[in-house]
N, C-alpha and C positions, 0 to 999 in steps of 0.2 A: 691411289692415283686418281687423280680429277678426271680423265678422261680413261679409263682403263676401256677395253675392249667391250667388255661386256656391257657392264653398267655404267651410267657417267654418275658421277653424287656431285649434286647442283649446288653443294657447300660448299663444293672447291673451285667452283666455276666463278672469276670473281665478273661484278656488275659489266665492266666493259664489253664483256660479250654479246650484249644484248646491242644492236643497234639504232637507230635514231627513228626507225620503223614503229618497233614495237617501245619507244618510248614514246612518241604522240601518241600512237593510238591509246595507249597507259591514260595520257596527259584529257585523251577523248572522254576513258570512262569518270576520272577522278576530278578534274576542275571544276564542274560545274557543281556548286554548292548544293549540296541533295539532302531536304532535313529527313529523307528516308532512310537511305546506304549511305552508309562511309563515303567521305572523301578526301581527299590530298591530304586537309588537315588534320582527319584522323592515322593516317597512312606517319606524316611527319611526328607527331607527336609520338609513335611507338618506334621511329626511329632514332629518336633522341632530341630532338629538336626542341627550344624551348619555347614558350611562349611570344615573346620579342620576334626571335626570328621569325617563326609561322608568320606573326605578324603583317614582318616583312615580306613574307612571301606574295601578300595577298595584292601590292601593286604588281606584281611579277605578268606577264605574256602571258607565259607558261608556266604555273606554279609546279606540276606536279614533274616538269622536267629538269626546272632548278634544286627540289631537294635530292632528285636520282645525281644530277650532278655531284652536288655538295655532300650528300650520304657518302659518295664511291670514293669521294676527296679525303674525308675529315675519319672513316672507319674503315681498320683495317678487315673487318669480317664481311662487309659488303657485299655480297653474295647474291647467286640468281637464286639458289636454296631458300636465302634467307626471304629476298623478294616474296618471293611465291608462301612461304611459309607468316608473313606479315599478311598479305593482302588473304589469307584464308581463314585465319585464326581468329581470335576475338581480341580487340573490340570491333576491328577493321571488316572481316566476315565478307569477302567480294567474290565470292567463290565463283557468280558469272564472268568476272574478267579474269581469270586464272583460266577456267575451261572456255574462255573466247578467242585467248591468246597464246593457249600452249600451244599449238604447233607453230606458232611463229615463233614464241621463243624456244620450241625445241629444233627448230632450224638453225636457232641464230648459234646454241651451244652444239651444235654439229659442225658448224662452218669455223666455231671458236677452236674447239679442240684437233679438227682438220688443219688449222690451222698451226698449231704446235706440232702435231704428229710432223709437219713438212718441217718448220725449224728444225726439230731433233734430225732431222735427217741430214739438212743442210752441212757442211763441214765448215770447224769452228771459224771464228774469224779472223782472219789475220793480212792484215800488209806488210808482209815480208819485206818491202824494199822500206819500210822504215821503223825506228824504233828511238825511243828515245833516252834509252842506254839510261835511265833509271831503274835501279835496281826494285823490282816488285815487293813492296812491305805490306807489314799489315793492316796499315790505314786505309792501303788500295783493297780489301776484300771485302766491307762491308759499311759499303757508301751509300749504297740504293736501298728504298724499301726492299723491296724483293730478292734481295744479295742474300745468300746461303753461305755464310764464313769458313763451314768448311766443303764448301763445293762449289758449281760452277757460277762464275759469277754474271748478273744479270747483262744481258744484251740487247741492244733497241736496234730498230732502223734506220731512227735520227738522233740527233741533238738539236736541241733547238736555240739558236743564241737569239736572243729578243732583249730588248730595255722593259722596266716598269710597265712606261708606259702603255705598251702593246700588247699589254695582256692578256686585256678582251679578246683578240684577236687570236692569241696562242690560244684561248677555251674554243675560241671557233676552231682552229683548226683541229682540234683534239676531240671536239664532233665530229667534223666531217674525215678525218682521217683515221680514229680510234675508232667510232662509236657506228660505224658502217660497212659495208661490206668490203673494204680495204683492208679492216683490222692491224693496224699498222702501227707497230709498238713507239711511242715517242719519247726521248729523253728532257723533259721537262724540270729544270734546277730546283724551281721553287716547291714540284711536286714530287719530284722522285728523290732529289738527291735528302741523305741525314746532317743534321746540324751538327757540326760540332769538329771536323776536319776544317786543313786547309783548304781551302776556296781551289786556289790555283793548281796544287797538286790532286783535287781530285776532277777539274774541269779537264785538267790534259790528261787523265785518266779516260774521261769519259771519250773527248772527242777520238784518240787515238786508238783504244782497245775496246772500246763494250759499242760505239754507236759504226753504223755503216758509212753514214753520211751526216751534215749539218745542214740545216734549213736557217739559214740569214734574215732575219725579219728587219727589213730597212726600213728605216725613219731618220727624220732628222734626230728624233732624241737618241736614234743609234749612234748618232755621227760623233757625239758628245759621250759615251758611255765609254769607260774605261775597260768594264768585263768586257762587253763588246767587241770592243778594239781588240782585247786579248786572242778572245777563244778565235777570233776570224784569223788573225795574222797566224796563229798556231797551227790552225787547219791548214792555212792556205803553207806551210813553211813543213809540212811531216814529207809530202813527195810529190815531187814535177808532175811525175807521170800519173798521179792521181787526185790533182786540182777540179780537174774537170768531172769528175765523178763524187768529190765530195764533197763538194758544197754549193747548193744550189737558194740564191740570192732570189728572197720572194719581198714582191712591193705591193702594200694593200694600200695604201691613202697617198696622196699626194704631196710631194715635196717643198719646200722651197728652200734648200740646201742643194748644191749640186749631190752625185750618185758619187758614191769612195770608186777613186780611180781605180784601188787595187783591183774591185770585184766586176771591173768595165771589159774583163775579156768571160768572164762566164754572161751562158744566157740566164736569162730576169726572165722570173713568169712575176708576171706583171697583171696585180688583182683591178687594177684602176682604172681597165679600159672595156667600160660598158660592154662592148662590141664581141671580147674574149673571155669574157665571167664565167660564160656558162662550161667553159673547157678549165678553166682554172685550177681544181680540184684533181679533173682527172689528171691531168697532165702530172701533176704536183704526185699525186697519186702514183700513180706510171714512174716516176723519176724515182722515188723511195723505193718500190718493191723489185728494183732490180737487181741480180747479183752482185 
């Protein structure tokens, strides 16, 4: 077990656990080109990265928290094990930011695995007052990365329906709500779900049985999106008495399409108005972790 009692083995602890903390400060020791100690671009090179990409890393803000990103995205082994075992080893050899920053990140796989211990605790999920009288196959068992075919199958906190477009936006929120002390599991299509099923029958899958709630990322190129349109009407159409709790309509930029009538009786956290930004997160935060 990743988190057993005794010992944790940081193999099993995958990258997410680490939050946005101890990934600048990472970003502090590793950016600046040092022709002494290793940096980012020796760090990416021994994670796979090719030449091109590094490349392109190097107009990036923050290189060293783009390839943490992209490493956790594109490898299944991703690991704080692995982390820690890269940044010590050769060629890399950074063995001051490994003992500058383990106990922040031996917090962050404290607060990780506390954080599963409370799942397992939790009882399974279910909305009894609906169901939608599809009988469960074998397509529905092993949809998600992290789906076990013969065992329980994976559960988020949200779903997230979004267009294309919005993408940027769904990686923001999957920092500020995965990658910090929220820890809050997200059901992202283009990340989590496997190729090769139906679309529609594994979206009402998700929304229905495995997420708690759906996070709505409105735009106009939402207005125009067919999946879209889909996953919202479905949510909003499984139960009266739990509209209100399962989907919660968030707006980052501004419109010039009117707002979908249908989602004009839930409240909007609303990313667009200077004046409430800075509660934006928590609030959003606060609405996913509740029962």
């Amino acid at each position: 077990m990743a988190c057993a009692d005794s010992e944790v083995d940081l193999w099993m602890i995958p990258l997410t656990a680490l939050n946005m903390t101890v990934r600048k400060k990472l970003g502090l020791y590793l950016n600046p080109r040092n022709t002494v100690a290793a940096d980012w671009m020796a760090v990416a090179e021994v994670m796979g990265f090719s030449y091109l990409e590094i490349k392109n890393y190097e107009s990036s803000k923050n290189a060293t928290l783009g390839i943490l990103e992209d490493w956790q995205a594109r490898s299944h082994d991703a690991s704080v094990g692995k982390l820690l075992f890269i940044l010590m080893e050769e060629p890399v050899e950074r063995k001051d930011i490994v003992e500058d920053l383990r106990p922040l990140i031996d917090e962050d796989v404290r607060k990780y695995c506390e954080h599963l211990r409370k799942k397992k605790a939790e009882p399974p999920l279910q909305v009894p007052e609906v169901d939608s009288c599809v009988p469960r196959t074998t397509e529905r068992l092993g949809i998600t990365l992290d789906d076990d075919p013969e065992g329980s199958p994976e559960l988020f906190d949200a779903f997230i329906c979004y267009c294309q477009s919005d993408i940027e936006f769904v990686h923001e929120m999957i920092r500020e709500l995965e990658q910090t002390e929220y820890k809050l599991k997200l059901c992202v299509f283009d990340r989590n779900v496997l190729p090769g099923s139906c679309v529609w029958t594994i979206t009402s899958e998700l929304i229905e049985k495995r997420c708690k709630r759906m996070v709505v990322v409105i735009s106009d190129e939402y207005l125009d999106s067919d999946a879209c349109d889909f996953q919202t009407k479905f949510a909003l159409s499984l139960c009266p008495g739990a509209r209100s709790k399962r989907l919660i309509p968030v707006v980052y930029k501004s419109m010039a399409k009117p707002f979908p009538s249908i989602l004009r009786f839930l409240t909007v956290c609303d990313y667009t108005r200077p004046c409430t930004q800075a509660w934006f997160w928590v609030r959003l935060a606060r609405a996913l972790s509740l029962p």
